[in-house]
C-alpha positions as CSV (number, residue, x, y, z in Angstrom):
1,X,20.2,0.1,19.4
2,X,20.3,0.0,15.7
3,X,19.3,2.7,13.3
4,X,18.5,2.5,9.4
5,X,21.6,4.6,8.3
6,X,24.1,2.5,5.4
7,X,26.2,0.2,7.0
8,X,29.0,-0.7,4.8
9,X,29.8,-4.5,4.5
10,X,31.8,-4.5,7.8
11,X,29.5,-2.6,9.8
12,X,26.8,-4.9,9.2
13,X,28.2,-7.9,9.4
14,X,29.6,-7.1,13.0
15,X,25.7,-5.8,13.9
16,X,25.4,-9.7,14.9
17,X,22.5,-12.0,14.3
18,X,20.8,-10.7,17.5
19,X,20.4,-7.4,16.4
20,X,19.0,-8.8,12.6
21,X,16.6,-10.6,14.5
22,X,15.2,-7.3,16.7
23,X,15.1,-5.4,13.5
24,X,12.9,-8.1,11.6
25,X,10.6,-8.3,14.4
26,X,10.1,-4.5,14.8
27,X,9.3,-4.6,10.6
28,X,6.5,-6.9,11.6
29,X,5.0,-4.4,14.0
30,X,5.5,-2.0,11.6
31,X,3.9,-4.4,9.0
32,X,0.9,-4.5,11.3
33,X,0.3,-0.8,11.3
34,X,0.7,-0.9,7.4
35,X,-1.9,-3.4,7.1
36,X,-4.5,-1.1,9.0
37,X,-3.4,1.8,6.8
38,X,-4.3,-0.3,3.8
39,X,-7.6,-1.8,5.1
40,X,-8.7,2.1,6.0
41,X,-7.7,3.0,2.3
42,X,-8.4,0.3,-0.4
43,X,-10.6,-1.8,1.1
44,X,-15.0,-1.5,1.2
45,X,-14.4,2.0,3.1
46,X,-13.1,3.6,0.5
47,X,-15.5,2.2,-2.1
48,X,-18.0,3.6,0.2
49,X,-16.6,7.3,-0.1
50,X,-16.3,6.9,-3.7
51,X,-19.8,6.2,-4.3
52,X,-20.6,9.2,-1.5
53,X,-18.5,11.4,-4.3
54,X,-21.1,10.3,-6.7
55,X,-18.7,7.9,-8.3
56,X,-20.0,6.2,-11.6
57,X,-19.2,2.3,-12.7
58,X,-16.5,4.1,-15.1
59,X,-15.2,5.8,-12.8
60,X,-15.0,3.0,-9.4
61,X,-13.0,1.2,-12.3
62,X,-10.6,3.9,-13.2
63,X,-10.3,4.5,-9.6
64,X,-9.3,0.9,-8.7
65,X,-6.8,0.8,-11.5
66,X,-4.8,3.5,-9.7
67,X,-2.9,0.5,-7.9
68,X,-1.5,-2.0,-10.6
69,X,-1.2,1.5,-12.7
70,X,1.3,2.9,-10.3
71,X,2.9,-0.6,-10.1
72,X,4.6,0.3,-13.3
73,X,6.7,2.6,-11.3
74,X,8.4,-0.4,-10.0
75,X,10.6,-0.6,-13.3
76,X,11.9,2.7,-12.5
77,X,12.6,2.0,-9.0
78,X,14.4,-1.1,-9.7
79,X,16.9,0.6,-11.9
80,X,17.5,3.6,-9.5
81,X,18.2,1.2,-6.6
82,X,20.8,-0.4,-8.6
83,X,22.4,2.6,-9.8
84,X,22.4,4.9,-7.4
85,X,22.1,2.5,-4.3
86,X,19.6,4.9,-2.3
87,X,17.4,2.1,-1.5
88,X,16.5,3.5,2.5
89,X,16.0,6.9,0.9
90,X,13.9,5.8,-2.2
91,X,11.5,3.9,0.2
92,X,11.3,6.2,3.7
93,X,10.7,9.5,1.2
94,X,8.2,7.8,-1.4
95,X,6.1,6.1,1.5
96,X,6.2,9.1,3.4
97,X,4.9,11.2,0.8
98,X,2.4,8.6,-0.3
99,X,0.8,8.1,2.3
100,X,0.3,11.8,3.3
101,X,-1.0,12.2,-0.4
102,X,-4.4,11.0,1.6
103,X,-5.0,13.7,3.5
104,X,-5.3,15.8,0.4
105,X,-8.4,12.9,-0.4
106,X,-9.6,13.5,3.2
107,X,-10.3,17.3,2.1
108,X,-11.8,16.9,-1.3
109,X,-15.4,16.9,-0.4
110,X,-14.8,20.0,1.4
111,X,-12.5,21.8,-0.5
112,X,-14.7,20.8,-3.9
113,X,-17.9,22.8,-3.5
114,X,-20.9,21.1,-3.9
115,X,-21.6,23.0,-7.6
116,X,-18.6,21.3,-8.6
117,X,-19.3,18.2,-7.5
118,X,-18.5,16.4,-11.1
119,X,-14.5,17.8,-10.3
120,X,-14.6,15.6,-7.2
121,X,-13.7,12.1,-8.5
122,X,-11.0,13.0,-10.9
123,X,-9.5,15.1,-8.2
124,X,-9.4,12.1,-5.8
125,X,-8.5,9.6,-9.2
126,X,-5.3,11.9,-10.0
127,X,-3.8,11.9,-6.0
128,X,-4.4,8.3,-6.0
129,X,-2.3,8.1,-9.0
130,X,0.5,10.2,-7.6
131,X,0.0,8.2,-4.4
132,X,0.3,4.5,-6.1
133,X,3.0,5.7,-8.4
134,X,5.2,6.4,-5.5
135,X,3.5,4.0,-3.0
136,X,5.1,1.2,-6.2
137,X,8.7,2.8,-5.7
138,X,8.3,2.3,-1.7
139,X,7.4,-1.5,-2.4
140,X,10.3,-2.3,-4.3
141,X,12.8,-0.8,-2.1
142,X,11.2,-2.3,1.0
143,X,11.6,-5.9,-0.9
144,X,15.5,-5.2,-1.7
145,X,15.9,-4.1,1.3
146,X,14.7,-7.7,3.4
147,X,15.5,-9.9,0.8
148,X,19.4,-8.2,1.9
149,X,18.4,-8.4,5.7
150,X,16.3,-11.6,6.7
151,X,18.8,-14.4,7.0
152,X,17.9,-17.3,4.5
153,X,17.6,-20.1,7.2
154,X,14.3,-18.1,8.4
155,X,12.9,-16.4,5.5
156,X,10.5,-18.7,5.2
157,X,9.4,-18.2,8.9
158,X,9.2,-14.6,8.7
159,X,7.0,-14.3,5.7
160,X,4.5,-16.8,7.0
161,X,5.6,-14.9,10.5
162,X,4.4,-11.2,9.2
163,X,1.6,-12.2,7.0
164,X,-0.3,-13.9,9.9
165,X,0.0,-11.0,12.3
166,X,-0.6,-8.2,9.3
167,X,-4.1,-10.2,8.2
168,X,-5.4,-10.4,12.3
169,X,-4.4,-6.7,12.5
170,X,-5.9,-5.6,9.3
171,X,-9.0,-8.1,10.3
172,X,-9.5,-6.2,13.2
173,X,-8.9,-2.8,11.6
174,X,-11.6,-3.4,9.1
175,X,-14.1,-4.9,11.0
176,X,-13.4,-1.5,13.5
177,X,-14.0,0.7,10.6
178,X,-16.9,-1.2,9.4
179,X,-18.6,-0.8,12.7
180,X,-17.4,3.2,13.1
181,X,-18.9,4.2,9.6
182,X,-22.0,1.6,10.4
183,X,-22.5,3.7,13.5
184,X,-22.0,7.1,12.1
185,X,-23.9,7.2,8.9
186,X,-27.2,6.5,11.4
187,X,-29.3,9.6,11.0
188,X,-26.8,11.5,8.9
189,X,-27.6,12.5,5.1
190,X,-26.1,10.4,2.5
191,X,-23.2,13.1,0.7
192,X,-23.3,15.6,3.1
193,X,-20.6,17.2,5.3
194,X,-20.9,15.2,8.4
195,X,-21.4,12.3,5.9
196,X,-17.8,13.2,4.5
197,X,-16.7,13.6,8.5
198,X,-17.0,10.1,8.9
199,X,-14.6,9.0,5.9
200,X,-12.1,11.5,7.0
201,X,-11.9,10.4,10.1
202,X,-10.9,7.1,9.3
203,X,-8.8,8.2,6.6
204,X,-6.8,10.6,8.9
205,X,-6.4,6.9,11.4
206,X,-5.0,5.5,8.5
207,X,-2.4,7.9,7.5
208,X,-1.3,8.1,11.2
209,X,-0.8,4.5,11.3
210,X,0.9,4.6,8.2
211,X,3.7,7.2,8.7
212,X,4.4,5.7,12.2
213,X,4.7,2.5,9.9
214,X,7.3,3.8,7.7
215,X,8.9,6.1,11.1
216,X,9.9,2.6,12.8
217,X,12.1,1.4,10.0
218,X,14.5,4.3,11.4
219,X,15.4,1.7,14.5
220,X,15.9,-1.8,11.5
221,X,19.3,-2.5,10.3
222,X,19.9,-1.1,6.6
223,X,22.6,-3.5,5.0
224,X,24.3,-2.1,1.9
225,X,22.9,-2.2,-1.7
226,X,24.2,-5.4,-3.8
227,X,24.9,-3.1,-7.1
228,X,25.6,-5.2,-9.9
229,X,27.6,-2.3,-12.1
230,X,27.8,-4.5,-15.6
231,X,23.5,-3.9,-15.3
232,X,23.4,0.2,-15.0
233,X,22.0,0.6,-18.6
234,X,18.0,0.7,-18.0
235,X,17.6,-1.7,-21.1
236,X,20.5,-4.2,-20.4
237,X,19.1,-4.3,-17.1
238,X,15.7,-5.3,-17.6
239,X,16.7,-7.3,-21.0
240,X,18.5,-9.5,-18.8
241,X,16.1,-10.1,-16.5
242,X,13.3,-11.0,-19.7
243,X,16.1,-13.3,-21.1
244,X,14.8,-15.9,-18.0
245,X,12.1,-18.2,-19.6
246,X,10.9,-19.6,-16.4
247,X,10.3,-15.8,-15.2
248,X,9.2,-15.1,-19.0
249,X,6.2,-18.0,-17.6
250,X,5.9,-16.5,-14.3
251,X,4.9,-13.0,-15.9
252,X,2.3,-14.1,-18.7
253,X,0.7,-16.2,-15.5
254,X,0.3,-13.5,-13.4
255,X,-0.8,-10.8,-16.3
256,X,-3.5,-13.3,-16.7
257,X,-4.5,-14.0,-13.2
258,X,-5.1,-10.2,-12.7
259,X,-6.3,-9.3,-16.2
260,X,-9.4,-12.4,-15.3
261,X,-9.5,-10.6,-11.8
262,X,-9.5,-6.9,-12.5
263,X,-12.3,-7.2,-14.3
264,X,-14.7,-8.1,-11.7
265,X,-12.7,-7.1,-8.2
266,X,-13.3,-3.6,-8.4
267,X,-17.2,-4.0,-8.2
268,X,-17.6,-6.6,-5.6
269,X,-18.3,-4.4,-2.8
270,X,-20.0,-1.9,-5.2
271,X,-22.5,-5.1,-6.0
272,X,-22.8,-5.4,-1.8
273,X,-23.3,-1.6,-1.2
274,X,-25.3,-0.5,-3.7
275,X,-27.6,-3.9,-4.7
276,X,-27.6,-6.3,-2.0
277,X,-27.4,-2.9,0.3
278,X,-25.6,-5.0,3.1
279,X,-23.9,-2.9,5.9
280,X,-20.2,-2.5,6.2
281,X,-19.7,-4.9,9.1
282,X,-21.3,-7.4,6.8
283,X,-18.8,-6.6,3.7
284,X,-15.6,-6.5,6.1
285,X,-17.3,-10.1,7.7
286,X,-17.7,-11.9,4.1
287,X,-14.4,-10.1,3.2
288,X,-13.0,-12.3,6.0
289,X,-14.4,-15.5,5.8
């Protein structure tokens, strides 16, 4: 069997296609376990437990910026792939650590009395940072890492591959969770500590799923780090990347796309919960479709 330590250029060459192959299809079970983390954690559930805190509009927007906010950490993980070629390390310890992050969220409400209830959101806002921030660093290694791994005559096939089986699983995962917390808040007062019970639940799922995630890349080939040495300085690293006008495009499309969509994303499923009061079965359903 194959583990995730660095293979030098001769080790991993001899690993054979064979073995390439079992390692990408392991990293699509593993995707489907990170897809259920991610529906338990971002999706309408969350936005559920943040309006439970008390959240304001102000604040649901602050909290959904935690994401592309800790994106920016990419940057920094880009350069310390390249320059210190710790790629497996960067991405088991920063996903491992970002991921538990949530059980610190799972104990707010009950850690945070209920006479401090105004400290609860910006508690939860500033692990979500710390969370996203290294959750970005995670990302970027685990794209280094198969862009070096999948064989170019099937990337295609895996992508379209991983992102079918990750959008059944997380499909299923939310419409699960919709169901649970559908189920559980019958009969139980809106804020209270069963109320909370209920989130935490499903948030202590999703952090289980999501370590095991990260735990199976231990058994998928790690081929060495492609360091480019004449790109170590941070600025001559990224100031040749910017020099590429077609990527130049590619940037100012997508800071428009999500600067016209982060405007209104972040309240869709506040506008279902809390004015068209539809249950979260409903929200996962439409979320689907």
């Amino acid at each position: 069997s194959v583990s995730a330590r660095d293979y030098t250029e001769e080790e991993f060459a001899a690993l054979g296609r064979a073995d390439v192959i079992r390692g990408l299809r392991l990293s699509i079970v593993a995707g489907a376990l990170g897809s259920a983390y991610f529906q338990l954690t971002i999706g309408v559930i969350f936005v559920g437990f943040a309006l439970t805190l008390g959240a304001s509009n102000l604040q649901i927007g602050l909290l959904s910026s935690t994401m592309p906010l800790g994106n920016l950490a990419q940057l920094l993980a880009g350069y310390l792939i390249q320059r210190t070629g710790a790629r497996r390390r960067l991405f088991v310890s920063s996903f491992l650590i970002s991921r538990s992050l949530w059980l610190l969220i799972v104990l707010v409400p009950f850690l945070v009395p209920e006479s401090r209830a105004g400290w609860r959101v910006p508690a939860v806002f500033t692990i979500l940072v710390l969370s996203n921030l290294l959750h970005a660093v995670g990302s970027n290694a685990w794209l280094s890492w198969m862009g070096d791994l999948i064989p170019k005559d099937i990337r295609g096939r895996f992508f379209g591959t991983r992102q079918a089986v990750t959008t059944a699983t997380g499909m299923v995962a939310g419409l699960l969770a919709g169901r649970y917390m559908d189920w559980w808040e019958q009969g139980v007062e809106p804020g209270s500590p069963e109320h909370f019970l209920g989130f935490a639940t499903l948030f202590g799922a999703a952090v289980a799923l999501g370590l095991l995630d990260i735990l199976l890349f231990r058994f998928i080939p790690h081929p060495p780090v492609k360091r480019d040495t004449s790109l170590l300085g941070f600025r001559r690293l990224f100031g040749n990347v910017f020099r590429n006008r077609n990527f130049r495009r590619l940037i100012l499309l997508f800071a428009w796309w999500n600067l016209a969509t982060g405007i209104a994303i972040p309240f869709f499923n506040v506008y279902l919960r809390e004015d068209l009061r539809l249950s979260y079965t409903v929200i996962t359903w439409l979320g689907i479709v």
